[in-house]
C-alpha positions as CSV (number, residue, x, y, z in Angstrom):
1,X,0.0,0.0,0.0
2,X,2.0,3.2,-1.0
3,X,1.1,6.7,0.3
4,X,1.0,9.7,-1.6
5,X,4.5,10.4,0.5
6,X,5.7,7.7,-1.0
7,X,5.9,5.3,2.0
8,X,5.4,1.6,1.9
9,X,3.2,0.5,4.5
10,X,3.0,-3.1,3.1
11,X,4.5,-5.7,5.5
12,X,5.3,-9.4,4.9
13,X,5.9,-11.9,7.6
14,X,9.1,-13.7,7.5
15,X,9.3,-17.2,8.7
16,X,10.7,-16.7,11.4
17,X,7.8,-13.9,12.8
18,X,5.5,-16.8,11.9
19,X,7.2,-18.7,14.4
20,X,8.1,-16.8,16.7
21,X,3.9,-15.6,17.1
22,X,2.7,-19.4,17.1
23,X,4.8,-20.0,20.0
24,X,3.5,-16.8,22.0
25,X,-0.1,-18.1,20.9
26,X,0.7,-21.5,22.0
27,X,2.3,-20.8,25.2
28,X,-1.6,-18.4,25.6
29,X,-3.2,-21.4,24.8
30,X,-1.2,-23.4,27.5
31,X,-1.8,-21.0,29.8
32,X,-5.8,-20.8,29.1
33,X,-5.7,-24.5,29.8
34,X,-4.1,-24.5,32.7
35,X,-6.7,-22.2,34.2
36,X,-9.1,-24.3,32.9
37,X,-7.8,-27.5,34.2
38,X,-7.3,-25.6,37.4
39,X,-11.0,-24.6,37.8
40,X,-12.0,-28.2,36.7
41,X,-10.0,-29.2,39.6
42,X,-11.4,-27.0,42.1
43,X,-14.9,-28.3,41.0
44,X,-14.2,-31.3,43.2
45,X,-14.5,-29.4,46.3
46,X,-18.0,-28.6,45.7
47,X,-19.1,-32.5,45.8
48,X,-19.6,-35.0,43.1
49,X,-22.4,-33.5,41.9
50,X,-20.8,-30.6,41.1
51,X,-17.4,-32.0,39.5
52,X,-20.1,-34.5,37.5
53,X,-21.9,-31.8,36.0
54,X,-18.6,-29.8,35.2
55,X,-18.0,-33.1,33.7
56,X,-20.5,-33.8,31.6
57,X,-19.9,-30.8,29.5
58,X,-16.2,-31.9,29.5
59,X,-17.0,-34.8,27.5
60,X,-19.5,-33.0,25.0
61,X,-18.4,-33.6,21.0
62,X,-17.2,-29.2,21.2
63,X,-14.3,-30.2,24.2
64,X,-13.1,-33.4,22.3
65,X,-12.8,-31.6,19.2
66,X,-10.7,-28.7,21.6
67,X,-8.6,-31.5,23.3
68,X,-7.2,-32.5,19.1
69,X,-6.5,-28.5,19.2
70,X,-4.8,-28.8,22.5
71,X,-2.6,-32.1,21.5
72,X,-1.7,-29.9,18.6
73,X,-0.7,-26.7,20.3
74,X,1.4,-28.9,22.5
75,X,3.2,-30.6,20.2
76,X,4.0,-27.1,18.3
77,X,5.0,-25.5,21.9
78,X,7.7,-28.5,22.5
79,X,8.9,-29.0,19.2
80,X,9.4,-25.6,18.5
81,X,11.0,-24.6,21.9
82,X,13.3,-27.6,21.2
83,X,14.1,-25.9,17.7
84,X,15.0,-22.8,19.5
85,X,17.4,-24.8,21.4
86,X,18.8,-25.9,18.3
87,X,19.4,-22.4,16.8
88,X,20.7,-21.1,20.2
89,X,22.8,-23.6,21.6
90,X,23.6,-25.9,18.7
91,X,24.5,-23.7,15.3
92,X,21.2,-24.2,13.9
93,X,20.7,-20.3,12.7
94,X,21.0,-21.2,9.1
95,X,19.1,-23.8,8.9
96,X,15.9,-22.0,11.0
97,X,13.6,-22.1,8.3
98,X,14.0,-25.6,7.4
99,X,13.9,-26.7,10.9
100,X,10.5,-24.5,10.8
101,X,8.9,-26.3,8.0
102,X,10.2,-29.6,9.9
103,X,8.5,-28.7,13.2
104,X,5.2,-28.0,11.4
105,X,5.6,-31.0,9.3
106,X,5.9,-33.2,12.4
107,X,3.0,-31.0,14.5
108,X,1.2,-31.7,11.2
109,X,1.2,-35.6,11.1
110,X,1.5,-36.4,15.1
111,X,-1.9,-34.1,15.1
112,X,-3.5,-36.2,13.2
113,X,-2.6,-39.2,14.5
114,X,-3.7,-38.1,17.9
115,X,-6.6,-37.2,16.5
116,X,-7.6,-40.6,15.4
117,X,-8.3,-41.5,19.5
118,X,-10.2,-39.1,19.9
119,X,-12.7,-39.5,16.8
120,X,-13.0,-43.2,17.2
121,X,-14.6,-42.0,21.2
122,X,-16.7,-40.0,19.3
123,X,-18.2,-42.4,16.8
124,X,-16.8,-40.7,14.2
125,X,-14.2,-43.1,12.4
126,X,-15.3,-46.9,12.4
C-alpha cells in the first residue's frame, strides 16, 4: 500500500515472525488451559455432583474436538522450543527455516494421528 508520500506501508511476515507468534499463541493457549484445568479441579471441592456436572460438558463432542487443538498446540510448543534450542545452543541459525517447516511437518502428522483416539470415542471413524 503506498502513500501519496511515498511510504510503503505493506509488510510481509518472515518465517521466522511466523514462528516466533505461534509460539507466544501457543504458550496463551497453554496458559488458558491451565486455568481451565485448574478450575475443573477445584470443582471437586463442591461434591460429586458438582465435578459431574462440570463433567458432563467436558466430555461433549465441542471439548473433544478442543482437546485435538490442544494435542496440537502442545506438540508445536515443544517442538518448537526444542528448535529454539537448536538455533541457540547448537549452530542451527542457518538452517531455521528448514527446521521451521520440519517442526510444522511433524506438529502436522503427530496431530493427526492423535486425532484418530479421539474421533473413534466420538463415533466418528469406524
Amino acid at each position: 500500500m503506498r502513500y501519496k508520500d511515498g511510504y510503503d506501508f505493506s509488510y510481509k511476515l518472515s518465517v521466522g515472525q511466523v514462528a516466533w507468534i505461534l509460539h507466544r499463541l501457543s504458550g496463551l493457549a497453554l496458559m488458558f488451559y491451565l486455568g481451565l484445568h485448574i478450575w475443573v479441579i477445584s470443582n471437586l471441592n463442591g461434591g460429586p455432583l458438582a465435578f459431574n456436572k462440570v463433567m458432563e460438558l467436558l466430555n461433549s463432542p465441542v471439548f473433544k474436538i478442543l482437546e485435538i487443538g490442544l494435542w496440537g498446540v502442545i506438540l508445536y510448543h515443544v517442538l518448537n522450543g526444542i528448535r529454539l534450542l537448536l538455533i541457540d545452543f547448537a549452530g542451527g541459525a542457518k538452517y531455521h527455516k528448514q527446521l521451521f517447516w520440519v517442526v510444522f511437518l511433524i506438529v502436522l502428522i503427530l496431530t493427526v494421528l492423535g486425532a484418530i483416539p479421539f474421533l473413534h470415542h466420538l463415533g466418528g471413524l469406524k
